[in-house]
N, CA and C atoms as a LAMMPS dump frame, in Angstrom:
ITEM: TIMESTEP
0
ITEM: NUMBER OF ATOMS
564
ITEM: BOX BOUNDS ff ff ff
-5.0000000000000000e+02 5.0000000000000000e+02
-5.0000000000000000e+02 5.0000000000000000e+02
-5.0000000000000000e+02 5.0000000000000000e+02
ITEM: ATOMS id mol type element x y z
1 1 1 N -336.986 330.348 410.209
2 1 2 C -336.02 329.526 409.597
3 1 3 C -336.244 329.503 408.1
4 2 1 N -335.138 329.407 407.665
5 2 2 C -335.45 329.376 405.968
6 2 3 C -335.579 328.144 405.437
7 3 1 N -335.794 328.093 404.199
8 3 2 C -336.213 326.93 404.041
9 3 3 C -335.03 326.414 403.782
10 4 1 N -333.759 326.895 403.47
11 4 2 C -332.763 326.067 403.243
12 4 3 C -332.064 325.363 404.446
13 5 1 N -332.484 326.227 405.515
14 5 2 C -331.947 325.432 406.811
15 5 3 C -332.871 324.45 407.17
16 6 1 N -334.45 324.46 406.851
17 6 2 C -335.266 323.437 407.002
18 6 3 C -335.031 322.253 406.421
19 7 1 N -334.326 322.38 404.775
20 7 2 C -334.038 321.475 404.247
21 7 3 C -332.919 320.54 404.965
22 8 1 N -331.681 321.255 405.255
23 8 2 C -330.301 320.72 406.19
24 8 3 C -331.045 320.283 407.013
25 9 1 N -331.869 321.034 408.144
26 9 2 C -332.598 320.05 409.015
27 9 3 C -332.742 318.762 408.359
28 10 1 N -333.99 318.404 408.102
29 10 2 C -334.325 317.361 407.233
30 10 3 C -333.399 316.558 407.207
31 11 1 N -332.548 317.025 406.07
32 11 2 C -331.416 315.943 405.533
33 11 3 C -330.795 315.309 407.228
34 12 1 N -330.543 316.241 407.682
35 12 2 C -329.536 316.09 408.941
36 12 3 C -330.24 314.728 409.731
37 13 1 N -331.308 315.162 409.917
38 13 2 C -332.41 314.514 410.865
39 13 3 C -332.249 312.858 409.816
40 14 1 N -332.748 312.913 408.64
41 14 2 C -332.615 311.526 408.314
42 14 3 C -331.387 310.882 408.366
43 15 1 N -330.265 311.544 408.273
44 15 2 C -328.816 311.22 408.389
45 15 3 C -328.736 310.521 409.661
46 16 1 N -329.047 311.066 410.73
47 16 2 C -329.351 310.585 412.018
48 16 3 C -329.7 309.591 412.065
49 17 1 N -331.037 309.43 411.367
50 17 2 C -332.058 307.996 411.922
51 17 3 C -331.698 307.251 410.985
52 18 1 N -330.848 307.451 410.018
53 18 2 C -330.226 306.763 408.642
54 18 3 C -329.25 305.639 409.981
55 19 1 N -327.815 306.481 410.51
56 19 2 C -326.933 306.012 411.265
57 19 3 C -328.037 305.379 412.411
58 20 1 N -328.479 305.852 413.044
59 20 2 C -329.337 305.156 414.43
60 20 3 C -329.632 303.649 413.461
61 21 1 N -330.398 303.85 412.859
62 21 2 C -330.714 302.825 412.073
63 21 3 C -329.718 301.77 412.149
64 22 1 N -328.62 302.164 411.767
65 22 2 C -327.549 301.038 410.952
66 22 3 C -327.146 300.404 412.496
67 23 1 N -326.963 301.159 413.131
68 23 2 C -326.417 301.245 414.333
69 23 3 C -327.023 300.376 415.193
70 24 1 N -328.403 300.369 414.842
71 24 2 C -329.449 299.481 415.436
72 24 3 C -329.401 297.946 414.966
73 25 1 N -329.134 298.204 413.49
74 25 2 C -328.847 296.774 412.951
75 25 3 C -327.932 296.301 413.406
76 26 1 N -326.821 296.709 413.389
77 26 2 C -324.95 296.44 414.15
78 26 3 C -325.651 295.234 415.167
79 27 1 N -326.061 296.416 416.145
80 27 2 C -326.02 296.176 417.619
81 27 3 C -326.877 294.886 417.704
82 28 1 N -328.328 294.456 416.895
83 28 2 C -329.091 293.617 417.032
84 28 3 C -328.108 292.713 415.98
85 29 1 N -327.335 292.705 415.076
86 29 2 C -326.518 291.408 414.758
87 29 3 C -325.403 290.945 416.106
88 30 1 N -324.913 291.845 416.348
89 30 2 C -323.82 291.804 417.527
90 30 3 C -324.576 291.313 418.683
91 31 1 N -326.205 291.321 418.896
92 31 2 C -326.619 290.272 419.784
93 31 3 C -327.017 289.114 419.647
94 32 1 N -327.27 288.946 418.131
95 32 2 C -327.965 287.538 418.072
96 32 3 C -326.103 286.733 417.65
97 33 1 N -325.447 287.352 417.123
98 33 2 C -324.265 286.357 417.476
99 33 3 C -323.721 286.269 418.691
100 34 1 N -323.975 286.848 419.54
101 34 2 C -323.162 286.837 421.108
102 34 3 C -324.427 285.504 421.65
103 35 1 N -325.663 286.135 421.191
104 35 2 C -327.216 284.328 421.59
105 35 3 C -326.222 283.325 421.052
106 36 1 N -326.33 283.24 419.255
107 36 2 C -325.46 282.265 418.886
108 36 3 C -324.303 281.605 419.708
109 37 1 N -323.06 282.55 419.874
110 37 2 C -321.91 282.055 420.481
111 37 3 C -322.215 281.616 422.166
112 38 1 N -323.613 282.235 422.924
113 38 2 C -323.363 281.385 423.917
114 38 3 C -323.789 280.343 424.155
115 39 1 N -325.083 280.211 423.183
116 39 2 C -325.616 278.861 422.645
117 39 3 C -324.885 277.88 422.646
118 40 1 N -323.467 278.112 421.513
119 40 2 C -322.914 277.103 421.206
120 40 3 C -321.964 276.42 422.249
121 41 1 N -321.522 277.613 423.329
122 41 2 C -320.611 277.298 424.29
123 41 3 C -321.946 276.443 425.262
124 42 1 N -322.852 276.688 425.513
125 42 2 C -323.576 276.311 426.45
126 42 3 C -323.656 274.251 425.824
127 43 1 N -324.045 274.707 424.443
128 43 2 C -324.374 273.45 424.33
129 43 3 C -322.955 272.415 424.141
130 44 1 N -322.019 272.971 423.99
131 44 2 C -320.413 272.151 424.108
132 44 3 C -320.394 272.251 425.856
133 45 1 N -320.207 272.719 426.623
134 45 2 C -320.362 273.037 428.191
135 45 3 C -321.5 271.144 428.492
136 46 1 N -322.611 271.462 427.857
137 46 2 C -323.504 270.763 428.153
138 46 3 C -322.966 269.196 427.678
139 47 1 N -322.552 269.317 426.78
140 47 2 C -322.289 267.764 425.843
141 47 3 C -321.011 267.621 426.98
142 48 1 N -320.056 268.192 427.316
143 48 2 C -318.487 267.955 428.023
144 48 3 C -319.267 267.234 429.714
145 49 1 N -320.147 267.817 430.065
146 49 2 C -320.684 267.58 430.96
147 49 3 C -321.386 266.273 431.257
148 50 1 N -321.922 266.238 430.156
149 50 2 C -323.099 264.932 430
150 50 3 C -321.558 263.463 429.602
151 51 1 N -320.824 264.343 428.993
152 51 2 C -319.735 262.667 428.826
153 51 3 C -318.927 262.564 429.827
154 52 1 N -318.363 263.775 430.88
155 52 2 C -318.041 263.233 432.1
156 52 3 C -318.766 262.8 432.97
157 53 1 N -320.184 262.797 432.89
158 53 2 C -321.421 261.968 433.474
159 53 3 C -321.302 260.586 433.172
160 54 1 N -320.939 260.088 432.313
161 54 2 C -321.163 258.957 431.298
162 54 3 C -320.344 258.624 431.489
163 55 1 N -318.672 259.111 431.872
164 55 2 C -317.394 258.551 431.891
165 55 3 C -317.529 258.133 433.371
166 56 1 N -318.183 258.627 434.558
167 56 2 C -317.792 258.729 435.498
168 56 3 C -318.819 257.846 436.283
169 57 1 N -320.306 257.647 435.611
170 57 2 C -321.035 256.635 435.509
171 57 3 C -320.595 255.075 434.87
172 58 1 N -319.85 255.152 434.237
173 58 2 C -319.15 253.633 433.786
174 58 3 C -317.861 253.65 434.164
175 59 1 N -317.25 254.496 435.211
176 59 2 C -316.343 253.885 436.05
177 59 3 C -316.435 253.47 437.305
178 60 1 N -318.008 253.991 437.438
179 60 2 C -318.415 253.406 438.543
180 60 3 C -319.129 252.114 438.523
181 61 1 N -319.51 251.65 437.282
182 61 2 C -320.461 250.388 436.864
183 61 3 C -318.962 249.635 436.677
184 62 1 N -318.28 249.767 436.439
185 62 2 C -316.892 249.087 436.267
186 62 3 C -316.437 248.429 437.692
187 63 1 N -316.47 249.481 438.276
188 63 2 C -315.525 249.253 439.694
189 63 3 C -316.609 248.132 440.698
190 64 1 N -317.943 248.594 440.303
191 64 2 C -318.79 248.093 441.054
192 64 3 C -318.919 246.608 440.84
193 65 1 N -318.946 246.296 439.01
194 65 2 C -318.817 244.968 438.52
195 65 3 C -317.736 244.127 439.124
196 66 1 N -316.399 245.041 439.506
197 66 2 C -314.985 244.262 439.193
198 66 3 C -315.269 243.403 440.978
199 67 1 N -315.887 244.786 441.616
200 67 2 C -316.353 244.593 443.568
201 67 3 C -317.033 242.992 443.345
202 68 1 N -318.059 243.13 442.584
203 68 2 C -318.972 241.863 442.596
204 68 3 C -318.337 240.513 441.931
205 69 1 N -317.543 240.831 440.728
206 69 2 C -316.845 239.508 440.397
207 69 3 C -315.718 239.451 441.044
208 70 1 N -314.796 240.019 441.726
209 70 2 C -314.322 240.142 443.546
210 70 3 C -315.047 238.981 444.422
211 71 1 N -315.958 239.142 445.032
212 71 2 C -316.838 238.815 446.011
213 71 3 C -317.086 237.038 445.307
214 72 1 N -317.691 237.351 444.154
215 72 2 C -317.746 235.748 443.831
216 72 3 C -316.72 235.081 443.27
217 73 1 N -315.702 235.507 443.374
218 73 2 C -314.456 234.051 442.688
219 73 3 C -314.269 234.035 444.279
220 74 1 N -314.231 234.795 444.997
221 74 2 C -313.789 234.911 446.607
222 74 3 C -314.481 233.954 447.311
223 75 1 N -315.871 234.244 446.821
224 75 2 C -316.954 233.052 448.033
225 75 3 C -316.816 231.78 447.017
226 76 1 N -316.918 231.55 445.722
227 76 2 C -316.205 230.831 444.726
228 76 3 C -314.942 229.288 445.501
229 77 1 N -314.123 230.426 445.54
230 77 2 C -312.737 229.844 446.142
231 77 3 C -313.342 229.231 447.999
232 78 1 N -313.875 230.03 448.766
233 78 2 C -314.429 229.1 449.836
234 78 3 C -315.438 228.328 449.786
235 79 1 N -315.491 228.027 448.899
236 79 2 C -316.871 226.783 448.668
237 79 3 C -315.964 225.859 448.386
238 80 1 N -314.662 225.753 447.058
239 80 2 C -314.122 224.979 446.515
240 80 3 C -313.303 224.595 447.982
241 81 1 N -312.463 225.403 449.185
242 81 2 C -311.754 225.147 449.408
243 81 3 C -312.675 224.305 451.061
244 82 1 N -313.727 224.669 451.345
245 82 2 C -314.706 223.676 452.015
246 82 3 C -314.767 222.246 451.202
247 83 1 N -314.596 222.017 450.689
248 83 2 C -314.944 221.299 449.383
249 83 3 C -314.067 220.285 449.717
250 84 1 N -312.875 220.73 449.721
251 84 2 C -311.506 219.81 450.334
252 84 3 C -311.486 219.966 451.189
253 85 1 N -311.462 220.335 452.058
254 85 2 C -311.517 219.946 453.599
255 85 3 C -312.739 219.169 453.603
256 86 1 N -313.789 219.228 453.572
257 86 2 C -314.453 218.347 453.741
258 86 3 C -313.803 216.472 453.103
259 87 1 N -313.111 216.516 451.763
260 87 2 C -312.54 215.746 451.244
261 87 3 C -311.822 215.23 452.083
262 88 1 N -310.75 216.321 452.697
263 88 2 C -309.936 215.62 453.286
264 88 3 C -310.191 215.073 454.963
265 89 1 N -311.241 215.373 454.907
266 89 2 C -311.836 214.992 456.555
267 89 3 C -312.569 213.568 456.305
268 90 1 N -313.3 213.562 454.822
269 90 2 C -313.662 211.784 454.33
270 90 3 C -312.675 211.196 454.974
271 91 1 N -311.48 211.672 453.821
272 91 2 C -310.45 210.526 453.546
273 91 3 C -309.713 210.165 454.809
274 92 1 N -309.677 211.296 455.651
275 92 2 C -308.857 210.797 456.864
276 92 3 C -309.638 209.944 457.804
277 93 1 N -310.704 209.386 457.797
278 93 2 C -311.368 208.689 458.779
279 93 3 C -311.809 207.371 457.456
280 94 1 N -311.367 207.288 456.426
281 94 2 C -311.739 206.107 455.565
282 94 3 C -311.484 204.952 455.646
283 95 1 N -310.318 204.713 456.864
284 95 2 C -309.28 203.812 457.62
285 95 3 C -310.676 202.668 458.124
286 96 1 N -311.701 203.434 458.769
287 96 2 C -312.861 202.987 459.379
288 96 3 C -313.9 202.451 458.72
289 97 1 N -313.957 203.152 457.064
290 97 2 C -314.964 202.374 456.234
291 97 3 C -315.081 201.099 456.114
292 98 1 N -315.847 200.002 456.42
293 98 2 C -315.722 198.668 455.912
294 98 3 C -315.233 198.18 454.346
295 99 1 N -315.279 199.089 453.199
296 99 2 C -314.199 199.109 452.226
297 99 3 C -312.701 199.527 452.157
298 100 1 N -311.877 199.964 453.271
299 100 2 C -311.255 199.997 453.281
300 100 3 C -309.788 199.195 453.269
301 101 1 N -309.988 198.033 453.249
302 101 2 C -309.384 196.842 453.677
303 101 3 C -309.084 196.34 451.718
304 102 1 N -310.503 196.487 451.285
305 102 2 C -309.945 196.496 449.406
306 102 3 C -309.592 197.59 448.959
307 103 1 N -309.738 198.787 449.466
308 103 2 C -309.451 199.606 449.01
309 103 3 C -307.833 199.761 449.284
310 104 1 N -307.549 199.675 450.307
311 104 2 C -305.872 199.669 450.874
312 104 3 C -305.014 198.242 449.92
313 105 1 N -305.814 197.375 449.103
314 105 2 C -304.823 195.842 448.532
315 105 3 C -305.21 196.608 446.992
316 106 1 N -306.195 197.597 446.726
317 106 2 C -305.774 198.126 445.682
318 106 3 C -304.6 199.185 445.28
319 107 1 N -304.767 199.897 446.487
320 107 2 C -303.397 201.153 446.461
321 107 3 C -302.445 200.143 446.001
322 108 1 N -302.345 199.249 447.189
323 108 2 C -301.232 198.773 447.006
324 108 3 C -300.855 197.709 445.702
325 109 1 N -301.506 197.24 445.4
326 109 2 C -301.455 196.448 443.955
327 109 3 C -300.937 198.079 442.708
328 110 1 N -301.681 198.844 443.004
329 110 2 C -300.919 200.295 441.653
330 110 3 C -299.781 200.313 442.323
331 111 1 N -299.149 200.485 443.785
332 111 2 C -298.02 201.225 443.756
333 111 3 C -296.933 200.085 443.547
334 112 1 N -297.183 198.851 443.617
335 112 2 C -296.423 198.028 443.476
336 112 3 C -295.934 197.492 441.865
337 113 1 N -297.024 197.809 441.126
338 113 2 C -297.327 197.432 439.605
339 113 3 C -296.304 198.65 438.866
340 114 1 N -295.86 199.951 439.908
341 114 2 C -295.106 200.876 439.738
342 114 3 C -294.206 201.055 439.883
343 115 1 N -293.645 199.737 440.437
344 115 2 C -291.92 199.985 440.819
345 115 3 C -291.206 198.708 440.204
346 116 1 N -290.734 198.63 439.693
347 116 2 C -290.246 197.741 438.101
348 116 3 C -289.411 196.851 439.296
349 117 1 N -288.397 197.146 440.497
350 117 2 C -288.252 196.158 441.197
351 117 3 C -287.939 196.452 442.768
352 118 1 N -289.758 195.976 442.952
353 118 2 C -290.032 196.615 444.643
354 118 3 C -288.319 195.488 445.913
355 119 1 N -288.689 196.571 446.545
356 119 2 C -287.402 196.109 447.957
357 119 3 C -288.657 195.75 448.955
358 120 1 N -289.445 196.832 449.5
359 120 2 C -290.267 196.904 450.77
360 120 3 C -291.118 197.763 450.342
361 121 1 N -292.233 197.287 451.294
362 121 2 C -293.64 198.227 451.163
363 121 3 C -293.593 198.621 452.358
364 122 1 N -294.231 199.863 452.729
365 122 2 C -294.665 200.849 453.888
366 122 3 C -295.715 200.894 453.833
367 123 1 N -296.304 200.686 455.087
368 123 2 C -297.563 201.282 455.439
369 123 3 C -298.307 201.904 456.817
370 124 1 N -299.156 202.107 457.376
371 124 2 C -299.342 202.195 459.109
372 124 3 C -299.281 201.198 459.553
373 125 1 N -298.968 201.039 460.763
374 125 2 C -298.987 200.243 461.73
375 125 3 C -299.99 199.23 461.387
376 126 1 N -301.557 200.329 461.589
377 126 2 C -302.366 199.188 461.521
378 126 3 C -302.522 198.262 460.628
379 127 1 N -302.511 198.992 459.066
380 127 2 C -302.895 198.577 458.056
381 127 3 C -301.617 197.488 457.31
382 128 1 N -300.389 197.348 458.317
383 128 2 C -299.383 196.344 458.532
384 128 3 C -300.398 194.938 458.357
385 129 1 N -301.133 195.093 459.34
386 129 2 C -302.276 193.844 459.808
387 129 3 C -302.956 193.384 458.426
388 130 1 N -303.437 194.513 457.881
389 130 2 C -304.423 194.197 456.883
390 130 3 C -303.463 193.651 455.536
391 131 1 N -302.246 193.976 455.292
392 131 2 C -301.837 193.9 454.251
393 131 3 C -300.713 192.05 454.387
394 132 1 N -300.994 191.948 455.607
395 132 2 C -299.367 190.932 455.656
396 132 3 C -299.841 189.609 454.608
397 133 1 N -301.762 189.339 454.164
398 133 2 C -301.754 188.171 453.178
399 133 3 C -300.825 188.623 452.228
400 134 1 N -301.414 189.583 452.097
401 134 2 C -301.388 190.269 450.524
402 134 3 C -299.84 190.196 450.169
403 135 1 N -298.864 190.648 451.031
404 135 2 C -297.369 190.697 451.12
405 135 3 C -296.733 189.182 450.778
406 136 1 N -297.051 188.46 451.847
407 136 2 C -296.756 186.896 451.599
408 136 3 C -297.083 186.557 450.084
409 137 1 N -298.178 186.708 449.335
410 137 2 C -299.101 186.519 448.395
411 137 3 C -297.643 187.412 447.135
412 138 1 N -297.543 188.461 447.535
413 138 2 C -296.883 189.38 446.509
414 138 3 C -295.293 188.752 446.881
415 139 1 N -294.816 188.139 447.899
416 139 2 C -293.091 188.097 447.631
417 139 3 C -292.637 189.086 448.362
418 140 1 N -293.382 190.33 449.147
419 140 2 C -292.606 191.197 449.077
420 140 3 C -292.989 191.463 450.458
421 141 1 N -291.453 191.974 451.156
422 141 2 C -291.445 192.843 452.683
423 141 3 C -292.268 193.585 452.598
424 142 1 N -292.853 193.44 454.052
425 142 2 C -293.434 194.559 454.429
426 142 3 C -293.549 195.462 455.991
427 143 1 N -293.407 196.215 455.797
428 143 2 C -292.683 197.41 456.929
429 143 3 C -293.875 198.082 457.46
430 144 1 N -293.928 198.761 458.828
431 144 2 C -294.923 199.917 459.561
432 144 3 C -294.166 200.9 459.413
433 145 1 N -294.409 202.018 459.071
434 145 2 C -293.87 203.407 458.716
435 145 3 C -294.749 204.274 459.582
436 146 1 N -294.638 205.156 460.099
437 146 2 C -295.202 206.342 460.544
438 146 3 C -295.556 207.601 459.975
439 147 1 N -294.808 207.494 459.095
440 147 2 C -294.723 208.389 457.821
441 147 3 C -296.324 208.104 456.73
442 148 1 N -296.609 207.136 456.634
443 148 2 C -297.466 206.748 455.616
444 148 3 C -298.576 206.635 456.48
445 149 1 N -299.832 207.297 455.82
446 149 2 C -301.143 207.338 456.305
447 149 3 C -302.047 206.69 455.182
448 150 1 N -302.672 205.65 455.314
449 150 2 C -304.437 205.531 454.169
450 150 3 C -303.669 205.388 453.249
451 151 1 N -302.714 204.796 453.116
452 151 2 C -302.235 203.725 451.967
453 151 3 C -300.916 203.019 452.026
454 152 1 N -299.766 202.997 450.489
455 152 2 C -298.6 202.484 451.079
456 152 3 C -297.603 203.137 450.047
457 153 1 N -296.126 202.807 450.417
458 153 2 C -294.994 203.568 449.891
459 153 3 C -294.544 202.06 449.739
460 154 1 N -294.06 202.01 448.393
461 154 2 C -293.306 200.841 447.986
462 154 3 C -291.546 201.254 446.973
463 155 1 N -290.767 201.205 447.738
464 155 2 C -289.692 201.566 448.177
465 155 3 C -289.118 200.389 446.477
466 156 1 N -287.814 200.677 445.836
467 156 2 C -287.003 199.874 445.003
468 156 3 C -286.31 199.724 445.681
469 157 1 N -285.305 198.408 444.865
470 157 2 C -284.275 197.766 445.335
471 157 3 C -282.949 199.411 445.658
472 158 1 N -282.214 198.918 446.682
473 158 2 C -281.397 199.793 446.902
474 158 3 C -281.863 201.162 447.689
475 159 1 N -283.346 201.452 447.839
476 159 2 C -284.082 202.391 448.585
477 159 3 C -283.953 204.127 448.398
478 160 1 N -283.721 204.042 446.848
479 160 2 C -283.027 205.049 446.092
480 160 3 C -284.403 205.956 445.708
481 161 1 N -285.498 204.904 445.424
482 161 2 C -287.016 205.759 444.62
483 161 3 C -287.994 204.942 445.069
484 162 1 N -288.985 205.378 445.408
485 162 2 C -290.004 205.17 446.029
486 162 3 C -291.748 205.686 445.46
487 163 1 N -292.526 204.7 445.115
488 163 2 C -294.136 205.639 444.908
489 163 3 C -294.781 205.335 446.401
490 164 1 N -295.415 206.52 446.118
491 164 2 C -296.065 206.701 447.223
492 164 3 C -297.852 206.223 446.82
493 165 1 N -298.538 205.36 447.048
494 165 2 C -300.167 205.519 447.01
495 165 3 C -300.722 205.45 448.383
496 166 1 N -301.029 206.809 448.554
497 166 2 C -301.739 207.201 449.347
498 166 3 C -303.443 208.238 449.298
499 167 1 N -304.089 207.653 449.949
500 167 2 C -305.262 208.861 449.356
501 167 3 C -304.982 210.31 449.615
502 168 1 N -304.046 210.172 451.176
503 168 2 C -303.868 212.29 450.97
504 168 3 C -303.409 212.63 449.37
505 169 1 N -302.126 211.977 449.146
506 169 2 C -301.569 212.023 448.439
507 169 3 C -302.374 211.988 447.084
508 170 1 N -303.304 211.184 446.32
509 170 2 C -303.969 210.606 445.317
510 170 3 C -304.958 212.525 445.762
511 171 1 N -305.562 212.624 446.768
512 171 2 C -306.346 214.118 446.382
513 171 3 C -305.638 215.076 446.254
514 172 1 N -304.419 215.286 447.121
515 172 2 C -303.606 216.564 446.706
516 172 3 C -302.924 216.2 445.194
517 173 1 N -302.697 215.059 444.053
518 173 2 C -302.362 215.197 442.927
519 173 3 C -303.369 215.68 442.188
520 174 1 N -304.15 214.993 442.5
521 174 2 C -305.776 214.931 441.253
522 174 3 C -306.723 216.887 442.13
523 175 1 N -305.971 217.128 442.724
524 175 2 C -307.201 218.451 443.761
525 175 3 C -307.816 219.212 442.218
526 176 1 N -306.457 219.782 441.323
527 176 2 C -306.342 220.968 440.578
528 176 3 C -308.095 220.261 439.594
529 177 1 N -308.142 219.038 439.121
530 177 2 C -309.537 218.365 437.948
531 177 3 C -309.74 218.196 439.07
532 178 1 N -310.265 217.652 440.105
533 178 2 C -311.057 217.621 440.814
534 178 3 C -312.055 219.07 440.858
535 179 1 N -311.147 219.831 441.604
536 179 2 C -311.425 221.218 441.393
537 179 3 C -312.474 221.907 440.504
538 180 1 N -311.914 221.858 439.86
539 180 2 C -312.516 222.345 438.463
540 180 3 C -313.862 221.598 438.028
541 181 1 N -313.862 219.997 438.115
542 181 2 C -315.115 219.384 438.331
543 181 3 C -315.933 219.853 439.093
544 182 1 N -315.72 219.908 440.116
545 182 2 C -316.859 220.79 441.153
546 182 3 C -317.659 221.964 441.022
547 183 1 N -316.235 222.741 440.388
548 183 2 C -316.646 224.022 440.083
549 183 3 C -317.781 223.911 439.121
550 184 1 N -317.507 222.618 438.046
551 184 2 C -317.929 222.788 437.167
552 184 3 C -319.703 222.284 437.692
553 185 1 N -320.314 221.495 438.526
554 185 2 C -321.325 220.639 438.976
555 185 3 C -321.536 221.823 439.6
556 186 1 N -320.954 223.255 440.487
557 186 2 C -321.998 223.81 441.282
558 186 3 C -321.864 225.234 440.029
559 187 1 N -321.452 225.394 439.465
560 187 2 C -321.701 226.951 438.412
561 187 3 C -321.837 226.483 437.063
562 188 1 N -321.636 225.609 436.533
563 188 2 C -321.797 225.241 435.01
564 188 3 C -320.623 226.069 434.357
C-alpha cells in the first residue's frame, strides 16, 4: 500500500470514529432525555396518583363522618323523643298525684284569667268534683267534657273561642324549649 492510500486510510478511519463518536454522543443525549422525559411522566403519573389517593381518602373520611353524625342526631332524636313519652306518660297519670287537686285550681285560675268574658268551664268528669268550690267561688258554670283531660277549657260568652289549659296541651306547646333544654342538659 502506498503511503497515500495509508494516509486516506487514516483520515477515513478517523472520519469514522470522528462520526461513531458524534453518533455516540446523539444517542447517549437521546437517552438521558428519554431518563429525563420518563422521569418526569413517572413523577406527574405518581403525584396524579397520590391526589386521587387523597381525593378518594377524604371522600371516604367525609362519607364516613356524615354515617356517624347520621347515627347521632338519629340516636339524638330517640333519646329526645323517649324523653316525651316518658313526659307524656308523667303527665297522664298526674290526675293521681296528691298535687294535683292545686295544680288543676291553677290551670284553671290561667285559663280563666284568659278569657276576658268566661260562659263555662270544661273539665273531666272527675275533676268536675275537684273544681265545683272553686266554680261557685269564681261565678262561673261548670261542665264534664270528655274531650278535656288533666285540666280545663274555659269557653266565652256565646261559645265562639275557647282556651284550652291542659297539661297534654301545656307539653305539646312548650315540647319545641323544652326540647332543646334537654338536649341542652344531656350534650351541652
Amino acid at each position: 500500500m502506498s503511503k497515500l492510500e495509508s494516509i486516506l486510510q487514516e483520515e477515513v478511519l478517523r472520519e469514522i470514529e470522528k462520526i461513531l463518536a458524534e453518533a455516540e454522543q446523539r444517542a447517549q443525549a437521546l437517552i438521558e432525555r428519554a431518563k429525563a422525559e420518563a422521569e418526569r411522566i413517572m413523577t406527574q403519573a405518581e403525584r396524579r396518583l397520590e391526589a386521587e389517593r387523597r381525593a378518594e381518602l377524604n371522600r371516604a373520611q367525609s362519607a364516613a363522618e356524615l354515617k356517624i353524625t347520621t347515627a347521632r342526631m338519629q340516636a339524638k332524636g330517640e333519646v329526645i323523643a323517649r324523653v316525651r313519652e316518658k313526659a307524656a306518660e308523667r303527665i297522664a297519670s298526674f290526675d293521681r298525684d296528691p298535687a294535683w287537686p292545686e295544680v288543676l285550681t291553677k290551670l284553671a285560675d290561667e285559663a280563666l284569667a284568659a278569657v276576658p268574658d268566661p260562659d263555662r268551664v270544661e273539665a273531666s268528669s272527675e275533676d268536675v268534683e275537684r273544681l265545683k268550690a272553686w266554680a261557685e267561688a269564681k261565678g262561673v258554670n261548670l261542665a264534664a267534657s270528655p274531650e278535656v283531660r288533666l285540666g280545663v277549657r274555659v269557653w266565652g260568652k256565646g261559645a265562639t273561642t275557647f282556651v284550652e289549659n291542659t297539661l297534654p296541651a301545656r307539653l305539646e306547646r312548650g315540647w319545641d324549649e323544652l326540647a332543646a333544654r334537654v338536649a341542652e342538659l344531656l350534650w351541652g
